[in-house]
N, C-alpha and C positions, 0 to 999 in steps of 0.2 A: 568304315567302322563296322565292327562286325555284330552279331544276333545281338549279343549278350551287351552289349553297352544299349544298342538300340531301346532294349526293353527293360532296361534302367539307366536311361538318363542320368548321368552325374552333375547336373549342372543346375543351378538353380531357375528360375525365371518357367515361360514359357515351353511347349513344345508339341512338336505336333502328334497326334493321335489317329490311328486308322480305322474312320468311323463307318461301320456298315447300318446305316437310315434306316433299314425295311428286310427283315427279315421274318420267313414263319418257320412253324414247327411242326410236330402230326398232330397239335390240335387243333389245326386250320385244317378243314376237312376236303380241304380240294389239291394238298400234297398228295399225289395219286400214287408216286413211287413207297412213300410211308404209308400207307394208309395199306397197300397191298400185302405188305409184310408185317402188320398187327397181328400180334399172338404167334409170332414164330421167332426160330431162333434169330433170324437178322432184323429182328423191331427195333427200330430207331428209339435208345435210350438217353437222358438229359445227358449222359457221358460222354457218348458218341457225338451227340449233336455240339458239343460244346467242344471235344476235340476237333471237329472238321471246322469251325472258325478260326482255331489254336492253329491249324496247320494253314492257313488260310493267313497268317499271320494280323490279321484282326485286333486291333485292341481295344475298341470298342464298339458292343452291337446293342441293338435296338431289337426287343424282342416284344412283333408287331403283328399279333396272329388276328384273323379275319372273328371282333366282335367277341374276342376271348381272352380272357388270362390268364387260362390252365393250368399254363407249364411253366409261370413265370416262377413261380414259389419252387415248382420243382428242378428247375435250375439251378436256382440260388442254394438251394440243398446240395445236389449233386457238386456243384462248382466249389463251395465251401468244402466240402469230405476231398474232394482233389488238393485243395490247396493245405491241407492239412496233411495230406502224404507228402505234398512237397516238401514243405514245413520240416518232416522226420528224416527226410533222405529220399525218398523212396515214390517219388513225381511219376504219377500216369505216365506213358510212353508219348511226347509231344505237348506234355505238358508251358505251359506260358501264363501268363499272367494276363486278364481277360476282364473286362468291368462289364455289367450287365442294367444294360436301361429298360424299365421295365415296361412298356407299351401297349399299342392297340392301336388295330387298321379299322377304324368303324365304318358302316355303310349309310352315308348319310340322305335323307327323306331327298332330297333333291338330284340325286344319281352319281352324285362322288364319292370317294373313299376319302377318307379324312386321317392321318397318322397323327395318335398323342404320346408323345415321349413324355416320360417323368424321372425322376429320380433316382439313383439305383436302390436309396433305402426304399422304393416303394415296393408293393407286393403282390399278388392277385388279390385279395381285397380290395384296394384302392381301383383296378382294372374294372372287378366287379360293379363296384358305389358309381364309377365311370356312366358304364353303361344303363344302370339303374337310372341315374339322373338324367342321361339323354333319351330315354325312354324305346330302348334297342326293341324290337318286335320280334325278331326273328331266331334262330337256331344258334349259340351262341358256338361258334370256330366255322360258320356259314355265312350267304352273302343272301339266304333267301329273304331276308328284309331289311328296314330301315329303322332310322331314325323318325321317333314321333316329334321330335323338337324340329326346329328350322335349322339349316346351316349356320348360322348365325350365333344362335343360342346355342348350338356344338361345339362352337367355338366357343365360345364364354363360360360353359360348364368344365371344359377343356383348363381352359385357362385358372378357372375358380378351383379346380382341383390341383392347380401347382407344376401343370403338363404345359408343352408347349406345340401348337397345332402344324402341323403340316400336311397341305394336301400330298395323296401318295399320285405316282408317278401323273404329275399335273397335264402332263400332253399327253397320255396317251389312256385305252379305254380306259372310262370308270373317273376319268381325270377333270379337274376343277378348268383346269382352259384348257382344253382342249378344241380343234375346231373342225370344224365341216371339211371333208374333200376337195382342195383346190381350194379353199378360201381362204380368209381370214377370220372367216366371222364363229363366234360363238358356238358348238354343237349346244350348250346348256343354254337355260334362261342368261339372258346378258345381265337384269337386275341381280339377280340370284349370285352370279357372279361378282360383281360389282361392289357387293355388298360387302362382302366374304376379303376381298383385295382391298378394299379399303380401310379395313383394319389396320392400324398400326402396331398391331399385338401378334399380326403375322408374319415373322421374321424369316420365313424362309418356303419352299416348294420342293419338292422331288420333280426334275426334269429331269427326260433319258436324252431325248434327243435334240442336240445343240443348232442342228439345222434345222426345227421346224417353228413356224411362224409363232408370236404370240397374236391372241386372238386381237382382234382393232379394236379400237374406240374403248378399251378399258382405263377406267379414268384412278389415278393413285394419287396422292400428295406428291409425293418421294416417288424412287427406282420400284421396280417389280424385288418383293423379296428374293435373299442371297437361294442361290438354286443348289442344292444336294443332289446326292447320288445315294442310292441301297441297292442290293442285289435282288432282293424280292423273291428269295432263294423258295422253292419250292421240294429242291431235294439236292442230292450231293454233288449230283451230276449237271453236263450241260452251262449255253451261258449265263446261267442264272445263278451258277453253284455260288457257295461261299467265296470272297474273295475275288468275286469274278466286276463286280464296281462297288465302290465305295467313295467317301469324301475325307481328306485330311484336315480334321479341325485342330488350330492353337489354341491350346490351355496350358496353364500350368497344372491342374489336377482332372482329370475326369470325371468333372459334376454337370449338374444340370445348369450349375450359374455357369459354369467355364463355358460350357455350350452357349448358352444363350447370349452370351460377350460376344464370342466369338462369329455366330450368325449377324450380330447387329453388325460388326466389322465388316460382313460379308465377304464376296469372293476376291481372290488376289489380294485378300487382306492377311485374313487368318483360316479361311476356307479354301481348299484348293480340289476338284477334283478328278479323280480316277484319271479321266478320258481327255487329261489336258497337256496329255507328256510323259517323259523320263519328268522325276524327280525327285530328289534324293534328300530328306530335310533331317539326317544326322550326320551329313560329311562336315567336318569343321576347317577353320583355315588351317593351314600351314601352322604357322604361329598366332597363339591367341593366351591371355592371362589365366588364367583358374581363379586364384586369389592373391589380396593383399594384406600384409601382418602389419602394425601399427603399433611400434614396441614402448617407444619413449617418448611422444610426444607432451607436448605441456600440459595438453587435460586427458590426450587420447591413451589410452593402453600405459597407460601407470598400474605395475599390478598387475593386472593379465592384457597380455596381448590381444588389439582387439581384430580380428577377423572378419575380412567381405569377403567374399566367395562371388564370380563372375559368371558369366553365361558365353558362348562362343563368341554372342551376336550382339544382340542393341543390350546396353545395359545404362539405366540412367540412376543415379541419387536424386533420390527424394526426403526433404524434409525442413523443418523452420531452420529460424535462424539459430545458429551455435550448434547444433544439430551434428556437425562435421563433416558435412558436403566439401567444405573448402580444406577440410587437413587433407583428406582423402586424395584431392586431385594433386596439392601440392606435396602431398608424398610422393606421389606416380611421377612429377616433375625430376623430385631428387632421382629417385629408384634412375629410371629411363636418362638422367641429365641433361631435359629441355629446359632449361630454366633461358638458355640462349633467348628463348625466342621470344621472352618477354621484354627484352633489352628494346626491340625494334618498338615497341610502345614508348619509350623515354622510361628517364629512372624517375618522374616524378608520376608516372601512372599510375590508377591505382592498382591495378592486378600485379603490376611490379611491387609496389610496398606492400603488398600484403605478403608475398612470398616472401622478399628479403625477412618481413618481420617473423614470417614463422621459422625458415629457413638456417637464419643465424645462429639462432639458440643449438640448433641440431648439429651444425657443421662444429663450432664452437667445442659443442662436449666429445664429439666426434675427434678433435684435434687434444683435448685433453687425456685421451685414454691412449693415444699415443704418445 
């Protein structure tokens, strides 16, 4: 299937999205490569930054700078004035289609970094109020301080402002389980820890590495939350750059609810990532329906033809009774002419008399306009 179908989907339902978790910009002040080139000609602008995920082929990033929201506003500007050339004709050079979740990696009082995703209508103000309410100490795009609140209560202000929390890269430094050298045990307080995991409002973690221990004796209701992937890009280069790990979440739109479904789903569900394979989630079958038209039936498409529209893959009807779940399927009967197979029930069953009774009427007029 090629770019262009990829990045518009023609199909209804679900699909999957190329999610990058954990990304920063030059207002995280420990990007050393940006930070060198401030105020010269090669300064890393919201343009450039936002074409190098575009090429990265990216379709949705998390914009997760150290205790900052600077640039989230000036993205959404930059990104908007692009998408308005494209609109005319006349698309940035690598231009794509690109949703932007508005974020923050906080440094929380207990020695983790804490990732909150929100919404894409949110803004740096909402970033801001963030920080405010968890009572940030330190240099805002810095890590030189913490959180006056507990972990805990990070999480709840988190949550209270409509974000959903993720510890960032949870094994490794700075990380929520992470553990001792040759252990298994805890590098953090285990309580502290403990705490924080047994939330059920925690639906997911940034892990890198698939082979290292989870720390012991952490106690959950349920599974450990579904585990993500971000690049935790620092700059354009190297294995950190953009596009270099991410996670493929199923939605049908790229919002913060489609996300949040889709974590609760977890991995090998509707979460898939980076570091798990080849794989390919816009090849379709061979042969597969698009749609079906419903021209003449007794109550259906009298008048205007009524139109479903299918998806490659799982498509199910939903709805009460009379609704027309059942003309639906027994059109597909006619259309395909399985109606054979309902024979092997008897003619006095009921999924046989229902077809004959819809059936007849069709065939009937069907032999009169002949």
């Amino acid at each position: 299937m090629n770019s262009d179908t990829q990045r518009n989907w023609p199909f209804p339902g679900s699909r999957w999205w190329k999610f990058d978790f954990h990304t920063h910009t030059p207002a995280s002040l420990d990007t050393a490569p940006w930070q060198r080139v401030k105020d010269t000609e090669k300064e890393v602008s919201p343009e450039k930054w936002l074409l190098e995920n575009m090429y990265a082929g990216i379709d949705c990033v998390a914009v997760t700078d150290h205790n900052t929201g600077d640039w989230i506003d000036k993205l959404k500007t930059a990104y908007n004035d692009m998408k308005r050339q494209a609109e005319i004709g006349t698309p940035p050079d690598g231009f794509r289609k690109l949703t932007l979740f508005p974020g923050v990696e906080i440094s929380v009082n207990a020695g983790f970094h804490l990732l909150a995703i929100f919404d894409p209508s949110a803004s740096t103000q909402t970033i801001g109020n963030l920080l405010a309410s968890v009572g940030y100490d330190g240099t805002h795009g810095d890590c030189d301080g913490v959180t006056t609140e507990s972990p805990v209560n990070v999480m709840g202000k988190v949550l209270e402002a409509g974000g959903i929390p993720i510890p960032a890269h949870a094994d490794q430094e700075k990380g929520l389980l992470r553990v001792k050298p040759g252990t298994r045990q805890c590098a953090m307080d285990s309580k502290t820890v403990e705490q924080v995991i047994a939330s059920e409002e925690l639906l997911a973690v940034e892990w890198l590495d698939t082979t290292l221990p989870l720390p012991g004796g952490i106690k959950r209701k349920e599974e450990l939350p579904t585990r993500v992937l971000g690049s935790d890009c620092h700059s354009f280069q190297g294995d950190r750059a953009p596009g270099s790990r991410y996670t493929w979440i199923k939605m049908a739109k790229p919002t913060l609810e489609g996300l949040r479904l889709a974590l609760l789903d977890g991995n090998g569900i509707s979460v898939r990532r980076s570091d798990e394979g080849e794989f390919e989630p816009f090849q379709t079958p061979t042969n597969f329906m698009e749609s079906v038209e419903v021209k003449t039936a007794r109550y259906m498409g009298n008048g205007e033809p009524e139109r479903l529209e299918f998806s490659p893959f799982y498509n199910a009807l939903i709805g009460g009774r009379g609704s027309g779940k059942s003309t639906i399927v027994h059109a597909l009967r006619l259309v395909y002419r399985r109606d054979s197979e309902l024979r092997r029930l008897g003619e006095m069953a009921e999924p046989k008399r229902q077809f004959d009774s819809f059936s007849k009427p069709q065939l009937a007029a069907k032999e009169r306009e002949h």
